[in-house]
VMD Tcl script that builds the backbone (N, CA, C; Angstrom):
set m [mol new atoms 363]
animate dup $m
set s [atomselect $m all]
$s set {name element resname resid chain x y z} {
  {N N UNK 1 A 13.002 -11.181 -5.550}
  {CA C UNK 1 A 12.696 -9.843 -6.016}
  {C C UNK 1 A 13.566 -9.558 -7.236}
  {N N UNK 2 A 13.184 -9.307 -8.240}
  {CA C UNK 2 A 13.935 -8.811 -9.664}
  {C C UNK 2 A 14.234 -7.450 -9.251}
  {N N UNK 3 A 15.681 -7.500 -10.241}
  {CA C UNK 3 A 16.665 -6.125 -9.796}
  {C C UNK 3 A 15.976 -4.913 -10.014}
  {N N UNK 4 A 14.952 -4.641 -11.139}
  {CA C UNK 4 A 14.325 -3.456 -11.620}
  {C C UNK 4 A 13.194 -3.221 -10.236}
  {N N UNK 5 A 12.744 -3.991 -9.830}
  {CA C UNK 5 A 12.078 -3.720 -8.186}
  {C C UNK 5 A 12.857 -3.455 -6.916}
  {N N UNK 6 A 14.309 -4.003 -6.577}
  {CA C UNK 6 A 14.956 -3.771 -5.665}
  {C C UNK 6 A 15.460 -1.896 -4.948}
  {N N UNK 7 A 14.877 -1.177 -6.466}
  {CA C UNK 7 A 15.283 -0.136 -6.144}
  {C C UNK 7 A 14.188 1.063 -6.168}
  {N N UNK 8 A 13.018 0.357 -6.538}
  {CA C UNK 8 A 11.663 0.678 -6.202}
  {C C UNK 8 A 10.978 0.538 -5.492}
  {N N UNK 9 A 10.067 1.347 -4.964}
  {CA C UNK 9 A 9.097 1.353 -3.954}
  {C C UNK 9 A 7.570 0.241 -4.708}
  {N N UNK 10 A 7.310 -0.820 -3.824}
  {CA C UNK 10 A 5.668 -1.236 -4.825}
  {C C UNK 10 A 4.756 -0.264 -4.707}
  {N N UNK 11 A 3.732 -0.561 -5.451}
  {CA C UNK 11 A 2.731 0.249 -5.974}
  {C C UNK 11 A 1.704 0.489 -4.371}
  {N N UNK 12 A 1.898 -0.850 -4.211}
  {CA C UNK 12 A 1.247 -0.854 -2.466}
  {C C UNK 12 A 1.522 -0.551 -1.266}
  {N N UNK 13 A 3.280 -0.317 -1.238}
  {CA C UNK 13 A 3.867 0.318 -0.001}
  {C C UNK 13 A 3.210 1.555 0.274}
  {N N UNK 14 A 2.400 2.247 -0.428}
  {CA C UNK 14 A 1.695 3.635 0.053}
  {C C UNK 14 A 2.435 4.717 -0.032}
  {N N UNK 15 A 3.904 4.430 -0.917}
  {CA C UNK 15 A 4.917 5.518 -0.547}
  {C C UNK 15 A 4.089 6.612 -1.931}
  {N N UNK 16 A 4.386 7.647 -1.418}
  {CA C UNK 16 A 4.038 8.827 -2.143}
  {C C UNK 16 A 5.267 9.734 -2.880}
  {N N UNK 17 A 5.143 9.762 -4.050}
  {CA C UNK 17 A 6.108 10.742 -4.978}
  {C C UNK 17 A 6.524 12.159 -3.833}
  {N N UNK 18 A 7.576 12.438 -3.337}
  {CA C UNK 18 A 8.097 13.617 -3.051}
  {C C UNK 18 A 7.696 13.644 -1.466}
  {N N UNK 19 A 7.261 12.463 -0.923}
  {CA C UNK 19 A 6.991 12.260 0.472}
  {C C UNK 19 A 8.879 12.041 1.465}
  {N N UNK 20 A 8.665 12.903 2.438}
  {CA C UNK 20 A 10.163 12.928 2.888}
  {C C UNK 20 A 9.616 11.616 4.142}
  {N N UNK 21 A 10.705 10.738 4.268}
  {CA C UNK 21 A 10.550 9.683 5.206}
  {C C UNK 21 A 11.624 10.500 6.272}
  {N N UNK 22 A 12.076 10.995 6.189}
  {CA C UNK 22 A 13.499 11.360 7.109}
  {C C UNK 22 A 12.713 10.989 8.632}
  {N N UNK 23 A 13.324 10.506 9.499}
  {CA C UNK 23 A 12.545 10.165 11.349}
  {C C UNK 23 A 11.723 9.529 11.219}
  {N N UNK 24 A 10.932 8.788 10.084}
  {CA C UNK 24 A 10.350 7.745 10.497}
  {C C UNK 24 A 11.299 5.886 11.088}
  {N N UNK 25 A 10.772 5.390 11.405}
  {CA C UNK 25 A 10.821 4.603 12.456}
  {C C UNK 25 A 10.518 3.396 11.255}
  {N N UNK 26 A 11.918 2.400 11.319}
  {CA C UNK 26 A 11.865 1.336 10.397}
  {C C UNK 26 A 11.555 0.009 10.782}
  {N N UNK 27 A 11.221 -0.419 10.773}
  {CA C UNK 27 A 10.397 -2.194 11.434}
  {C C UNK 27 A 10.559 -3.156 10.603}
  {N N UNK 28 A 11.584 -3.909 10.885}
  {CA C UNK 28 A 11.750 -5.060 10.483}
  {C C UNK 28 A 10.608 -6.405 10.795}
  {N N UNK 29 A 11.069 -7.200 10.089}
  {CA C UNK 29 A 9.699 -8.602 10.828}
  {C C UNK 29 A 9.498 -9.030 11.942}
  {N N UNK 30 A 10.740 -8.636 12.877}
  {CA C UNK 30 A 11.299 -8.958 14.664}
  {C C UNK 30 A 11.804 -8.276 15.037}
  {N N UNK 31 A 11.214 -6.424 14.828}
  {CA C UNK 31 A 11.618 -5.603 15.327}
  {C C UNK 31 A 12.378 -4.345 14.747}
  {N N UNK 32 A 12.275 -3.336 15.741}
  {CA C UNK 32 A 12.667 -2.145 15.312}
  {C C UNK 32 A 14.368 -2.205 14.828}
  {N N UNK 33 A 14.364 -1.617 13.500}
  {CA C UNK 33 A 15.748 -1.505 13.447}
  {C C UNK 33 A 16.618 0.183 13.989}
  {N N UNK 34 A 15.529 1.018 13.497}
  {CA C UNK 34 A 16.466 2.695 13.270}
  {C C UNK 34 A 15.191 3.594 13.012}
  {N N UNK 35 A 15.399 4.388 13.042}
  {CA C UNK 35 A 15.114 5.658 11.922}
  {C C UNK 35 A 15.588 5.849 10.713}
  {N N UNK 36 A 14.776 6.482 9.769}
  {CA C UNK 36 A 15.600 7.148 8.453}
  {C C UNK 36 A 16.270 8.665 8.985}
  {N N UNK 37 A 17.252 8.367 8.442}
  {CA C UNK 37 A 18.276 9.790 8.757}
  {C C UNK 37 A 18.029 10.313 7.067}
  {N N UNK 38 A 18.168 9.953 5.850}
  {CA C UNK 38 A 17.346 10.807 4.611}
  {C C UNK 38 A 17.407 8.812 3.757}
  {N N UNK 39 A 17.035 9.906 2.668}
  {CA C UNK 39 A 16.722 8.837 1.982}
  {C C UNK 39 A 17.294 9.552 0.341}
  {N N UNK 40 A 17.455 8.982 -1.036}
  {CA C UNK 40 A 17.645 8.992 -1.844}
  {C C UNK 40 A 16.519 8.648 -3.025}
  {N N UNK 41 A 16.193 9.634 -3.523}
  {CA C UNK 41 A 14.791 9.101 -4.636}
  {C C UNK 41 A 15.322 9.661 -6.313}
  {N N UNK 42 A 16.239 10.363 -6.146}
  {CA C UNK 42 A 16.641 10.669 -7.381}
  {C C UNK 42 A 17.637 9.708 -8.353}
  {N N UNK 43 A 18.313 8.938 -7.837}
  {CA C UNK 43 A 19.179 8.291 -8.572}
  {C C UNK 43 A 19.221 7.126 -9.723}
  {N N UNK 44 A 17.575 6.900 -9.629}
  {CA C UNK 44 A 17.699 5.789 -9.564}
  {C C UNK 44 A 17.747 4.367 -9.404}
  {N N UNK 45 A 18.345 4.737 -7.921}
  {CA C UNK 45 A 18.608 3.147 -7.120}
  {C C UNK 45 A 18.432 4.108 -5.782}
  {N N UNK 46 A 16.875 4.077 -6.162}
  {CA C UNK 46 A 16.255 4.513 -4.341}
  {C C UNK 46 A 16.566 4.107 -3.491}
  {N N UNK 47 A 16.958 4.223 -2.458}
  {CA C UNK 47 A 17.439 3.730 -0.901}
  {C C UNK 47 A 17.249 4.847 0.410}
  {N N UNK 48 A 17.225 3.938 1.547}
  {CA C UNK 48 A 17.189 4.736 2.548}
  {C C UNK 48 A 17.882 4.530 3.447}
  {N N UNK 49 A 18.758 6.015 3.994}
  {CA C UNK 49 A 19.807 5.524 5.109}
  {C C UNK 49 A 19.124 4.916 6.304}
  {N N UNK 50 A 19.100 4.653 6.981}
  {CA C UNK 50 A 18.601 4.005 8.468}
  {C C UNK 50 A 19.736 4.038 9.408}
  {N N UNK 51 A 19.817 5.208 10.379}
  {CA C UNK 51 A 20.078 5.309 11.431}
  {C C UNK 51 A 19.965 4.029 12.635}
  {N N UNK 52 A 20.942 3.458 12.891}
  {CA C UNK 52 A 20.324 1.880 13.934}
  {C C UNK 52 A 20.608 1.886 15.152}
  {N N UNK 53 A 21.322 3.662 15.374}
  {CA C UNK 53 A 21.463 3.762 17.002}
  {C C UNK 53 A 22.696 2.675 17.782}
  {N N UNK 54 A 22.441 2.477 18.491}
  {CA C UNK 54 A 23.026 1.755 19.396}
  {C C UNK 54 A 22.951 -0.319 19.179}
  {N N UNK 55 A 21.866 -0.051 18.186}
  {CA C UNK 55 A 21.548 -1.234 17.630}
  {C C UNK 55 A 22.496 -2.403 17.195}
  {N N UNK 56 A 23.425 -1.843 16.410}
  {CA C UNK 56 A 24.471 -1.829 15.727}
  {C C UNK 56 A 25.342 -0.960 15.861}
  {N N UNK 57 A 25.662 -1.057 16.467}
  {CA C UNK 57 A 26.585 -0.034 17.354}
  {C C UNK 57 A 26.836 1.147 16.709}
  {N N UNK 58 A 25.570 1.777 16.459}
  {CA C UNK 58 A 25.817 2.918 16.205}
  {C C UNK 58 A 25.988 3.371 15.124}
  {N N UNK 59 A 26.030 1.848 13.606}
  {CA C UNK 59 A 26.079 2.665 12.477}
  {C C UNK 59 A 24.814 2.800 11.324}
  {N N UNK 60 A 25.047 3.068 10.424}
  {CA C UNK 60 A 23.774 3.727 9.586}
  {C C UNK 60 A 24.117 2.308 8.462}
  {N N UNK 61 A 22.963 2.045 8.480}
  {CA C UNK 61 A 22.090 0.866 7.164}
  {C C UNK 61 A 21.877 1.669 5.896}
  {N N UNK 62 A 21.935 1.005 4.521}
  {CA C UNK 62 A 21.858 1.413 3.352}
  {C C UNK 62 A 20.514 0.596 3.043}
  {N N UNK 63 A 19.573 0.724 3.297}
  {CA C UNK 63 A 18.126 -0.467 2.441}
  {C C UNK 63 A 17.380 -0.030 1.320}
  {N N UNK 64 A 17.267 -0.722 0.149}
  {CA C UNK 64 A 16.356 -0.760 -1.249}
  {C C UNK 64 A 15.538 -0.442 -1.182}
  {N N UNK 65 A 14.284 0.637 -1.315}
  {CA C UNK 65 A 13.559 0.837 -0.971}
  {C C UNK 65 A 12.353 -0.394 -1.639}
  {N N UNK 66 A 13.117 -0.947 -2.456}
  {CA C UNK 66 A 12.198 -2.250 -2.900}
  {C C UNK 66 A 11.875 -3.462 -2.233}
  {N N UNK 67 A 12.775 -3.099 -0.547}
  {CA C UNK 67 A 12.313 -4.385 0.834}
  {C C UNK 67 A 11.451 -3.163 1.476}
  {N N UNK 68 A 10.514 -2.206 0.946}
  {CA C UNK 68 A 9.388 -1.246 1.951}
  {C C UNK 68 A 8.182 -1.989 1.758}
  {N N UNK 69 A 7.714 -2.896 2.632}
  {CA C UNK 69 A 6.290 -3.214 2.530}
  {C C UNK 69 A 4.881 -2.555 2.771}
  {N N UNK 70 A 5.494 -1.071 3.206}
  {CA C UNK 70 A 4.809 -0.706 3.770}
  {C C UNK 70 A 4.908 1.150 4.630}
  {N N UNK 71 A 4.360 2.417 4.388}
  {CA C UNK 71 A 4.554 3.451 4.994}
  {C C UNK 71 A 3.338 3.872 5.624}
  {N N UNK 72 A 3.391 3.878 6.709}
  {CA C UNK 72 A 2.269 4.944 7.376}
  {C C UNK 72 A 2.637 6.052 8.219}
  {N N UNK 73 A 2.498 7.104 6.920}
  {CA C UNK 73 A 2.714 8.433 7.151}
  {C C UNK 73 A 1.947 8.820 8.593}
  {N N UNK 74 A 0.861 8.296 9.257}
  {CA C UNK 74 A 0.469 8.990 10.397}
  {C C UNK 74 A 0.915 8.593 11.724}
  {N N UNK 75 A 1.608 7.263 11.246}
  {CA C UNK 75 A 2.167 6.838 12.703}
  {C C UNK 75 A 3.909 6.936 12.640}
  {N N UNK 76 A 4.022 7.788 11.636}
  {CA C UNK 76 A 5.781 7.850 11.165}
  {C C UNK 76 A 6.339 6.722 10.828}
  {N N UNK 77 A 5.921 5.507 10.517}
  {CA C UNK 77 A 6.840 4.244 9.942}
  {C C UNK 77 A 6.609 3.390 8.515}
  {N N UNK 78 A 8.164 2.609 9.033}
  {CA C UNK 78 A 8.071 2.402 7.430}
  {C C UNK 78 A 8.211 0.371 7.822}
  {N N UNK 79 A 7.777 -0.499 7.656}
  {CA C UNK 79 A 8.000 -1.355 7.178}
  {C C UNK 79 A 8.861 -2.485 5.947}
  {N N UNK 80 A 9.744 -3.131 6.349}
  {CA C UNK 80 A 10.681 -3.788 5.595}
  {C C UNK 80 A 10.388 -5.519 5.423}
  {N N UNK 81 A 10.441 -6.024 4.442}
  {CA C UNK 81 A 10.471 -7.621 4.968}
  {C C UNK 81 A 11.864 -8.163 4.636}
  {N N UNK 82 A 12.312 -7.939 6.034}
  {CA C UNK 82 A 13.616 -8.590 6.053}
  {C C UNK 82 A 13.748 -8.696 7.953}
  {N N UNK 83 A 14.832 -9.700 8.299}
  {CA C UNK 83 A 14.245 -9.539 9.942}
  {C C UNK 83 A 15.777 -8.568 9.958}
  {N N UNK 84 A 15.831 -8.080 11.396}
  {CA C UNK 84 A 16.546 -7.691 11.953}
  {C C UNK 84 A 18.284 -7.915 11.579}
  {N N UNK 85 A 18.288 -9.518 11.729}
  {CA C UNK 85 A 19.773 -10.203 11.493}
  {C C UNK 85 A 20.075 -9.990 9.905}
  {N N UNK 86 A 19.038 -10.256 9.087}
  {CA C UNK 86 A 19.405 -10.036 7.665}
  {C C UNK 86 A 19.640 -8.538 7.260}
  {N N UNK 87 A 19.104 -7.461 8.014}
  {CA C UNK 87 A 19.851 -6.375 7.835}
  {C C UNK 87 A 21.140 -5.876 8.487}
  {N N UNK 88 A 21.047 -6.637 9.499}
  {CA C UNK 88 A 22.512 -6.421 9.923}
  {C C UNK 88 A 23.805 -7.237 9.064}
  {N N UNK 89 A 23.001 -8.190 8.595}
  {CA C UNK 89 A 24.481 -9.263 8.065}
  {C C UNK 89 A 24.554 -7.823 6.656}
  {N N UNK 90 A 23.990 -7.200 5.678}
  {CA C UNK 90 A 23.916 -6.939 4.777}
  {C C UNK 90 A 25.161 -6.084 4.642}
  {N N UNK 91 A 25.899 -5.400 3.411}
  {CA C UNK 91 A 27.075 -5.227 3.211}
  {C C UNK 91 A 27.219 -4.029 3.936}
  {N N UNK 92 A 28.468 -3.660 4.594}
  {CA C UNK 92 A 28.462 -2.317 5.697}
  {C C UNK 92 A 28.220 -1.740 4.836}
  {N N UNK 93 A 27.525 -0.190 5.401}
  {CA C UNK 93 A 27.324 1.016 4.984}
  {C C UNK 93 A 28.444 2.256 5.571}
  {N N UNK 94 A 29.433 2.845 5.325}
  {CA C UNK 94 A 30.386 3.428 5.596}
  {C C UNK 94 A 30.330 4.944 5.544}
  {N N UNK 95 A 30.452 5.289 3.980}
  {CA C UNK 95 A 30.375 6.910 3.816}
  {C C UNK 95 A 29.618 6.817 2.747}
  {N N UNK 96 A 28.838 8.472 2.788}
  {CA C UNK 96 A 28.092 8.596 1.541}
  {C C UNK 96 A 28.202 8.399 0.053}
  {N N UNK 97 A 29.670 8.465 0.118}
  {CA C UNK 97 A 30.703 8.068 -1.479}
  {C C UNK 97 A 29.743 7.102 -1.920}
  {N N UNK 98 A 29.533 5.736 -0.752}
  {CA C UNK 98 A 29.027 4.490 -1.487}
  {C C UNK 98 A 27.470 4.612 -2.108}
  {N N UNK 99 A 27.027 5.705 -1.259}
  {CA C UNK 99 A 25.742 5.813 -2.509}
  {C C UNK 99 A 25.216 6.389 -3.420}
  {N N UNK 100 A 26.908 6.599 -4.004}
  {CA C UNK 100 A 27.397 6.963 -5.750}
  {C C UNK 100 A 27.693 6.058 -6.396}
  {N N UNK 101 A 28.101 5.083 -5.711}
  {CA C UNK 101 A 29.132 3.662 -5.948}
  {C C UNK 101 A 28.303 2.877 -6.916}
  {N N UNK 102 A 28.147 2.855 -7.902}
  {CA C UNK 102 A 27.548 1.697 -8.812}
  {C C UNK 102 A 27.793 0.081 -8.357}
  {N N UNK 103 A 28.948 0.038 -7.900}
  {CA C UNK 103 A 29.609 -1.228 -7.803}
  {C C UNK 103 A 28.885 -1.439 -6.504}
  {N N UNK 104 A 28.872 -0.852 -4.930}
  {CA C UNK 104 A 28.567 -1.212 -3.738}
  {C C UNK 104 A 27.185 -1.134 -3.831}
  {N N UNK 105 A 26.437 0.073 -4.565}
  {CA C UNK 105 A 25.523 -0.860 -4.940}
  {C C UNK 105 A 24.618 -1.618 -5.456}
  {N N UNK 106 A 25.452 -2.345 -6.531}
  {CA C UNK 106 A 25.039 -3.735 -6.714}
  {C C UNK 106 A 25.182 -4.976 -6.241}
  {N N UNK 107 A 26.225 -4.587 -5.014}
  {CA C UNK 107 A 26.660 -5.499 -4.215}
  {C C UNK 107 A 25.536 -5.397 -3.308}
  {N N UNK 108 A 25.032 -3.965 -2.674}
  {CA C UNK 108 A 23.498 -4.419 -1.626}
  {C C UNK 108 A 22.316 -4.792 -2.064}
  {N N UNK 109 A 21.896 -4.744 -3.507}
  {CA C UNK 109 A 20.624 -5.134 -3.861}
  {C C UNK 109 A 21.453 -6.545 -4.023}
  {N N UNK 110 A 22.625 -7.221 -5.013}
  {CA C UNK 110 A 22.572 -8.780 -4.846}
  {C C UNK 110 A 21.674 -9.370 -3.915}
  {N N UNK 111 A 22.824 -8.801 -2.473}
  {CA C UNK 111 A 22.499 -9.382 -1.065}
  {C C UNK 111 A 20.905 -9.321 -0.956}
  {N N UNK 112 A 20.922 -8.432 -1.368}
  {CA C UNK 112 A 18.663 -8.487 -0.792}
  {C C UNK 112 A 18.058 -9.268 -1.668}
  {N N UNK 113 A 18.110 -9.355 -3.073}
  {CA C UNK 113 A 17.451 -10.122 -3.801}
  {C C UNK 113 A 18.433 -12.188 -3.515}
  {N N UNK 114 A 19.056 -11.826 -3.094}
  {CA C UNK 114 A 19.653 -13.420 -2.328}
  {C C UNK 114 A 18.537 -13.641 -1.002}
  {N N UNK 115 A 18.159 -13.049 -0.446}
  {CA C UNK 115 A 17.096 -13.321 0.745}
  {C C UNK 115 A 16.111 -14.676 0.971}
  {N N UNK 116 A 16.053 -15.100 1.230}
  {CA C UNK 116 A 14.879 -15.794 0.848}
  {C C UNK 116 A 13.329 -14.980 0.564}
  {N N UNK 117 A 12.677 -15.535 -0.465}
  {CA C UNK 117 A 11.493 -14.700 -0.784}
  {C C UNK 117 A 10.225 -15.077 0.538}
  {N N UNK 118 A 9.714 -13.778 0.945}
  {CA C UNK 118 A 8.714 -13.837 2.092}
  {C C UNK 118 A 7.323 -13.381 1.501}
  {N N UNK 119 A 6.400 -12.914 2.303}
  {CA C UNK 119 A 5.269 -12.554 1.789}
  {C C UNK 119 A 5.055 -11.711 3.051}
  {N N UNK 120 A 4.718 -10.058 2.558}
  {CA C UNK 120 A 4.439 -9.412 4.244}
  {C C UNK 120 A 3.365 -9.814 4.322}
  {N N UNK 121 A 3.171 -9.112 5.707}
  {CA C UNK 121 A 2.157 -9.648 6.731}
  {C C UNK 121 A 1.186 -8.805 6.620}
}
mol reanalyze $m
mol bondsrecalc $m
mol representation Tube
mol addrep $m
């Protein structure tokens, strides 16, 4: 994935200009990861927090909105192609500071565009 996409939504994820994801339900390739607790569309370097529950013991994911393969607004979810473990290995997400952080992140899109390239489903 090239960096100018990592922080974009594709044309085909279905995401809609000014559409709030907040409580939808995120799905990795092997499963549920979280909810979105909000998301970020102004900056920039779109991303969405993801709430992972108990998943991860409890802490919140930072993801590109440029790994969304996918939104369906009627069933509340959002689709990612990345599995489960590759969002967990990805760089912690701590406090909101970091998604001011120029530096942290360019350190989480690296990590995503390091992925191996998939094709959704």
């Amino acid at each position: 994935m090239t960096s100018d996409r990592m922080w974009s939504y594709a044309p085909e994820s279905g995401h809609m200009d000014g559409q709030s994801l907040a409580g939808y339900t995120v799905e990795a390739t092997d499963g549920t990861i979280g909810r979105v607790d909000r998301q970020a569309d102004a900056s920039g370097m779109r991303h969405l927090i993801v709430d992972t529950g108990m998943w991860v013991f409890g802490k919140s994911v930072l993801v590109p909105v440029g790994v969304v393969t996918g939104i369906d607004a009627q069933a509340r979810k959002i689709t990612v192609l990345c599995s489960k473990d590759e969002i967990k290995a990805a760089p912690r997400f701590k406090t909101d500071r970091e998604t001011l952080d120029p530096g942290y992140l360019g350190t989480v899109g690296d990590y995503y565009r390091s992925l191996p390239p998939r094709q959704p489903a």
